[in-house]
N, C-alpha and C positions, 0 to 999 in steps of 0.2 A: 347064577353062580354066587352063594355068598362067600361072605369074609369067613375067615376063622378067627376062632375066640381071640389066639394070640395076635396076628395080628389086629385085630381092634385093640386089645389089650396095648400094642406098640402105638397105635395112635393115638390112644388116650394118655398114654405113659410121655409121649411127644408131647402132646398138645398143653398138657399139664408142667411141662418143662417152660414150655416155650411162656405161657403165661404168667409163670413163677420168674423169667428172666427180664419178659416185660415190669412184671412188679419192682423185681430189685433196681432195673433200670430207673425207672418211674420214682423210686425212692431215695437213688442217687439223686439225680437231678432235684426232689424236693430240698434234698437235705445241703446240697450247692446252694440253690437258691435260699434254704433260709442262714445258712453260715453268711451270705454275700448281704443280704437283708440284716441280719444281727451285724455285721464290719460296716456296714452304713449308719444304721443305727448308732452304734458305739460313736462313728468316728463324727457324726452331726450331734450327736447329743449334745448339749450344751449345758455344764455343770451353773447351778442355780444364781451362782457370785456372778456368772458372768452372762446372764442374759440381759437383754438391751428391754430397758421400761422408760417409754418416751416421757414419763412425769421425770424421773432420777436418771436421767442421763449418765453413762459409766465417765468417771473422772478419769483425765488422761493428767497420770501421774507420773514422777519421773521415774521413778520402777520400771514401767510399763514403756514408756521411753528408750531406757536403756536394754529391756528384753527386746524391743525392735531393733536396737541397732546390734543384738547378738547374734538376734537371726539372721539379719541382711551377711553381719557377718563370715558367719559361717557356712552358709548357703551360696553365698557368690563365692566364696572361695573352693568350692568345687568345678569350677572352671579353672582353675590355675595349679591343680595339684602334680599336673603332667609335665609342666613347665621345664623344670629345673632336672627331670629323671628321665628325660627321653631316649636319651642313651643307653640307661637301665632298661627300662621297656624292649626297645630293639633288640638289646641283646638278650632277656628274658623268653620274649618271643619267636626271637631267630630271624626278625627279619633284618631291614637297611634301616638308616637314620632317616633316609627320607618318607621311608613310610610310616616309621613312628611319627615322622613328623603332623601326620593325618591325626593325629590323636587330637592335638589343641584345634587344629583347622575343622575339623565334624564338632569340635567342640563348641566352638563359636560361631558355626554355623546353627547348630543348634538353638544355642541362645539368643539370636537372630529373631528364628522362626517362631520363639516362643515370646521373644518379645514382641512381634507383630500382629501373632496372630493369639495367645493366650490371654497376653496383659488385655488389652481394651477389654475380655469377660468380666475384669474387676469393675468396670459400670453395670453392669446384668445382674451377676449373681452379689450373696452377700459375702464379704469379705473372710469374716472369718473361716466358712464352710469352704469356699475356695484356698485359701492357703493352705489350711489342714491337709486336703486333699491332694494337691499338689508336693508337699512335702512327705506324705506319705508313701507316695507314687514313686519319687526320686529318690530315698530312702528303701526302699524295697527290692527296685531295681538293681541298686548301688550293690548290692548282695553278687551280684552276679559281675561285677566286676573285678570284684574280691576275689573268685573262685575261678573265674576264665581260664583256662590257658588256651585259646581258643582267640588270637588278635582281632581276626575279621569280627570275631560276636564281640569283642572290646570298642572297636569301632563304634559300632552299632547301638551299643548300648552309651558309648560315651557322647553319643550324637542326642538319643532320647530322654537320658538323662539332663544334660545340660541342656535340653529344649523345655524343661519343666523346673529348671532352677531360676526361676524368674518371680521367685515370693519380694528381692529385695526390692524388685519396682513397682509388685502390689503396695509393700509397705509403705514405702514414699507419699503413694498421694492418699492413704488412708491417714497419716501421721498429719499432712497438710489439710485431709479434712479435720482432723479432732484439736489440734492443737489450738488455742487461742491467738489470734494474730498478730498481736504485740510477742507471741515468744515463738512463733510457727518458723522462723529461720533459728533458732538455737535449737529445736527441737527436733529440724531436720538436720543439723549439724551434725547430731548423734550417731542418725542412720546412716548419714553420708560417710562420716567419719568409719564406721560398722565395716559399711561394702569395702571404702577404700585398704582399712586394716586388714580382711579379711583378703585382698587382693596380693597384699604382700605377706603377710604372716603364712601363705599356705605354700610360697615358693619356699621359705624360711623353712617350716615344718616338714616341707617333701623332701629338701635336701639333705637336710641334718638325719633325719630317722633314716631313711637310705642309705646313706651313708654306714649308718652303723647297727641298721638292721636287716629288713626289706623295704621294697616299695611296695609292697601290699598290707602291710602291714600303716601304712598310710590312707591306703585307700578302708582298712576297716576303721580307723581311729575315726576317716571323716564319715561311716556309717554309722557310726556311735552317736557323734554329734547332728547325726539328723536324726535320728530319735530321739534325742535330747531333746532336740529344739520342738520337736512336736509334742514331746512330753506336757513340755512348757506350757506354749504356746495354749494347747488342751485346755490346762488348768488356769492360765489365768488371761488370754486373750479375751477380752470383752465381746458383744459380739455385736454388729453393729449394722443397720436394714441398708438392705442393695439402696444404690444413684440410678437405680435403672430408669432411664428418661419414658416416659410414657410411647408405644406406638413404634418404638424401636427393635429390629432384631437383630438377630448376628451382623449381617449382610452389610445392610443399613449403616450400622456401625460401624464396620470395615470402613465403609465409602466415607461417613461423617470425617474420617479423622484426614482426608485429604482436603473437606471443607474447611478444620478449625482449621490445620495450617495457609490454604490458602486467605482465611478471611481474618489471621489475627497477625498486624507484624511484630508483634512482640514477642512471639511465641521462634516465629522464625528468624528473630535478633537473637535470642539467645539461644538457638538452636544451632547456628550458624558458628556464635563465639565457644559451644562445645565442642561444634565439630574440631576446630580449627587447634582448640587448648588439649583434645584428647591426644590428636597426632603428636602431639611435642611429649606428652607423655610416654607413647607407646614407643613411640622413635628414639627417645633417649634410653630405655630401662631395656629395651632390645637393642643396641647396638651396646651397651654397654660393658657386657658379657665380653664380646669380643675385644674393646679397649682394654681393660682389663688383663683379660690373660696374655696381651700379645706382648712385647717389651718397651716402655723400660720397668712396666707394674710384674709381670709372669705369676699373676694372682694363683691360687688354687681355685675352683668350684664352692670350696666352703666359705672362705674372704671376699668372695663376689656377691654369694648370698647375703652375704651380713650387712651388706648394701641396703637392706631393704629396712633394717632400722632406722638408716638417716631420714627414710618414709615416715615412719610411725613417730618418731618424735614432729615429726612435721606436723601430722593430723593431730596432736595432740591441742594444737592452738585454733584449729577449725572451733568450736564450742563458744572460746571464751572473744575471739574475732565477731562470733556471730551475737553474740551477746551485745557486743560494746558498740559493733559498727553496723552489722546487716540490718537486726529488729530495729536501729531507730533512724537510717539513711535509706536513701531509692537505691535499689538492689544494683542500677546500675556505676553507683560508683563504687560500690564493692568488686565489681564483676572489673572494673576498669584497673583498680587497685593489685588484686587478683592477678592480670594480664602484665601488669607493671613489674609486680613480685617475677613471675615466670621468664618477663623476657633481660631482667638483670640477670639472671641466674644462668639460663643461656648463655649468651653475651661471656662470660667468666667461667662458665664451664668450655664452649666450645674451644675458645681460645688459649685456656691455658690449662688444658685436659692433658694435652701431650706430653706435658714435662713435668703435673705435677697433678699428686691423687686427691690437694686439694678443691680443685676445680671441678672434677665427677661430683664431688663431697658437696661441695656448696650448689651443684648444679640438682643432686638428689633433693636437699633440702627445699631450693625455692620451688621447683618444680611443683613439688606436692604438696607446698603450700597453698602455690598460687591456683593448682589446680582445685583444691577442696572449696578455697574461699570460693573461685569461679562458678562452681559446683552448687553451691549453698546459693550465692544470691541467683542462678539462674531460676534454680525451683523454687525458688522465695517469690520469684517475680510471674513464672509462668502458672505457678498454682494460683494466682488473682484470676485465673481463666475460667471458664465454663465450671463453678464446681460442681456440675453433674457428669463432667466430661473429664477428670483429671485424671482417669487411666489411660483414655486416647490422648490425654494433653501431653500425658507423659512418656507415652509410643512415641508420638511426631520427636521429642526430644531426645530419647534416649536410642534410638536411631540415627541419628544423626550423628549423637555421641561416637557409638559403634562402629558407624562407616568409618569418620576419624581416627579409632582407631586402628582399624585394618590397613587404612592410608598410611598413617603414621608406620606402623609395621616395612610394610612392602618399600613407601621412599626413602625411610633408615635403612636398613637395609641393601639397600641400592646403591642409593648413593653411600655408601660407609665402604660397600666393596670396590666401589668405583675411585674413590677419591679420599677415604678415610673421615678419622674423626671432627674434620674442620669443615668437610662439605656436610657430611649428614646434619650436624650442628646449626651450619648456616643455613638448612632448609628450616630447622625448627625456629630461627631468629624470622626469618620469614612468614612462619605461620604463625605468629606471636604479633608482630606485623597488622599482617590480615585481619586477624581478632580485635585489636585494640581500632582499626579502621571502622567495620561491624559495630565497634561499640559507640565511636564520636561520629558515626553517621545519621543516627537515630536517637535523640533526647529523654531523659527519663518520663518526660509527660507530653510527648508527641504522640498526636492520633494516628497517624498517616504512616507512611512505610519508608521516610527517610524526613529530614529536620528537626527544631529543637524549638518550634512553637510550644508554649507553656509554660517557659519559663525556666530555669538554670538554677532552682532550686534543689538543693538537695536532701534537707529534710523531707521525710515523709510523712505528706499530710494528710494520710488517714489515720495514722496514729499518734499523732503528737499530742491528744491529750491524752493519751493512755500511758503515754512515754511520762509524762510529766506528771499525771495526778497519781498517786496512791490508790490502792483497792480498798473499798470498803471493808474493816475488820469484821463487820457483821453478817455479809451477804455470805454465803456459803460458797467452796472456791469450786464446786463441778458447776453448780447453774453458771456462775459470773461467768465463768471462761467459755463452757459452750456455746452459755448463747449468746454470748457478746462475739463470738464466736462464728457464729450464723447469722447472725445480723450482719457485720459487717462486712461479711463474704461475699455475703448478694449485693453489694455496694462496692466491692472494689474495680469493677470494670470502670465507674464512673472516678472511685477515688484515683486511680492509677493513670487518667490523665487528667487528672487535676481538677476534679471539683469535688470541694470538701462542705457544701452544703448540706449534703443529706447525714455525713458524719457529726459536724455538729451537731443536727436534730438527733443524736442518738445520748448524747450526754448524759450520766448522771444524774442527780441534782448532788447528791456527792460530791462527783467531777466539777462541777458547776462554782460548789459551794466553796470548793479546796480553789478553783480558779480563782475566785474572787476575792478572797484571802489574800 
């Protein structure tokens, strides 16, 4: 029995369908794939000022300085934009305050996870291509936080986002690779100073615009500034070859960063004196809120914000501290100074907070003083570590940071409900305490993981003739600094307990000549 015409005619009419839909299909998917190949493309490209030519090393200028500490800024200050409006939120959404509350808590869980498990790729890959990416990603996202009304996907997305807002702790140890080592603590002062501004200025910015407009209207202005910042970054980030250590992979890596800290004590001295100076931080500026509004202050929302300025003039002196005292003392008497600054401040806030709004006032001030200074000389001291390892140098620390401050959180907190403003205060005189214990337990040029063999010296003697002598006017200032730069990098394990043999053989005849003068 055969077919008839028509139907053949329907199967050919089908089949000719079906093939035609396969093609469109087929054409889709080309045309995905080469839009996602062209967005790669674009986003690796690297504009011709700023490729890396190992004869002309890219000069790290203070321009390029101060664009790192914009971005730390503004980038870390998207973990803090929920802070001050959670109440806004809840009620936005329709749900309770304490589920709002989930908003910072997936937030800083987040940034957790991305500083554990993203930062150490800044050893692997190369820097620039990585942050691009990363900020692209959190930036794009951010889109949908804007437009939610949809809590649980806010969640979610404020969980993913802040898991990839972790460019300011790539920047850190890239800054401490490029910078010359006689100015690598002012240089990082910058960034440091960057994150911590951008820490307060974003409760600052979320209050006041809510206030008198939306809160999303917040969260587009800070989608604005991450393309900004990648705009930037684009056009004039240099671009600079991965640390990736030979024969290492992800895994590897992971596991390394439990050897440096178990086999460096110095890493976990100043690991130990963040954890301890973060709590006092988070413990103060969170229970704070509540001193404030209750009586004899009965502050508003917007007069508690404004708190955050007695911050930023704080940070303002981090630069010129690390100028005068970090680059040319051992990081630990700064760190010790630092601890000094915070627990007078304590001390005068805790105790005389209750009756008077001077005491919060001077209590904001040293605080953030003494925490920036703390701040500056730990990673002044910890970046002398592995410089092929200073993304995981900078996990083990900034970790610890972290946990401190969630500590700081939860025993302010507690104790502030428990017993008010004079107990939560005397935990932080406590943990002020501890810190400065951590710091007179282990010597600035001690080997070993407690004593003060080496000597009681406090100048530092890797740089004391760089401190002392002039730069040659004639040498050009990218090679001087680089590779004076690299040279004494791979030498500071030995300089930083105390042998300045190999530094001397680095000298000048310059140096040498201006010595002998």
């Amino acid at each position: 029995m055969t077919e008839s015409p028509v139907s053949e005619s329907r199967e050919s009419a089908s089949t000719a369908q079906e093939t035609s839909m396969a093609d469109t299909t087929a054409t889709e998917q080309t045309s995905r794939f080469a839009a996602l190949s062209n967005l790669y493309d674009k986003v690796t490209y690297t504009p011709n000022r700023c490729r890396y030519d190992p004869e002309q090393p890219p000069e790290f200028t203070f321009s390029l300085n101060l664009l790192f500490a914009f971005a730390a800024c503004f980038t870390v200050a998207d973990l803090y934009y929920s802070h001050p409006i959670l109440n806004i939120l809840a009620e936005d959404f329709h749900v309770s305050f304490e589920q709002a509350s989930l908003v910072p808590t997936l937030s800083q869980a987040g940034y957790a996870i991305g500083l554990l498990f993203l930062c150490p790729l800044g050893d692997l890959f190369p820097r620039r291509t990585f942050i691009l990416w990363l900020i692209w990603f959190t930036g794009t996202l951010w889109i949908g936080l804007c437009i939610t009304t949809n809590f649980n996907v806010f969640l979610v997305l404020s969980f993913i986002t802040c898991m990839t807002t972790v460019t300011p702790q790539l920047i850190l140890p890239l800054v401490g690779d490029l910078a010359p080592v006689h100015r690598r603590a002012t240089a990082l002062s910058y960034v440091v100073s960057g994150m911590l501004f951008g820490m307060l200025i974003a409760r600052v910015l979320s209050g006041i615009l809510t206030q008198y407009t939306s809160w999303r209207i917040v969260y587009w202005l800070a989608f604005g500034l991450q393309y900004l910042i990648l705009i930037l970054l684009y056009f004039f980030m240099p671009d600079y070859p991965s640390t990736n250590p030979s024969g290492l992979n992800y895994f590897k890596m992971l596991w390394s960063i439990v050897t440096i800290a178990r086999s460096h004590p110095l890493l976990i001295q100043a690991s130990l004196v963040g954890f301890f100076t973060s709590t006092i931080f988070t413990g103060f500026w969170t229970t704070l809120s509540f001193l404030l509004s209750e009586p004899p202050f009965n502050y508003p929302p917007l007069y508690i914000g404004l708190f955050a300025f007695i911050g930023i003039a704080a940070m303002c002196l981090g630069p010129l501290f690390s100028r005068v005292v970090i680059d040319r003392y051992v990081p630990l008497f700064s760190t010790i100074i630092g601890e000094t600054v915070c627990l007078t401040g304590v001390i005068i806030g805790t105790f005389t907070g209750t009756f008077t709004v001077a005491g919060p006032v001077i209590q904001a001030f040293t605080i953030d003083a003494g925490l920036q200074i703390t701040q500056i000389a730990n990673r002044s001291a910890i970046y002398t570590i592995l410089p092929q390892a200073r993304n995981r140098v900078n996990t083990v620390y900034m970790v610890s940071v972290f946990v401190g401050q969630l500590v700081g959180t939860a025993v302010g907190n507690h104790l502030f409900a428990e017993g008010g403003w004079i107990k939560s205060g005397s935990a932080s005189i406590g943990f002020v305490g501890a810190a400065l214990v951590v710091c007179f337990c282990r010597g600035p040029w001690e080997k070993g993981w407690m004593g003060w063999s080496g000597g009681w010296s406090l100048r530092r003697r890797d740089l004391g003739s760089q401190q002392t002598a002039p730069s040659p006017p004639t040498t050009p200032p990218a090679a001087t600094d680089l590779e004076k730069g690299s040279s004494i990098e791979r030498q500071q394990s030995d300089s930083i307990v105390g042998s300045t043999k190999n530094h001397q053989n680095e000298k000048t005849e310059t140096e040498v000549g201006f010595e002998n003068k």
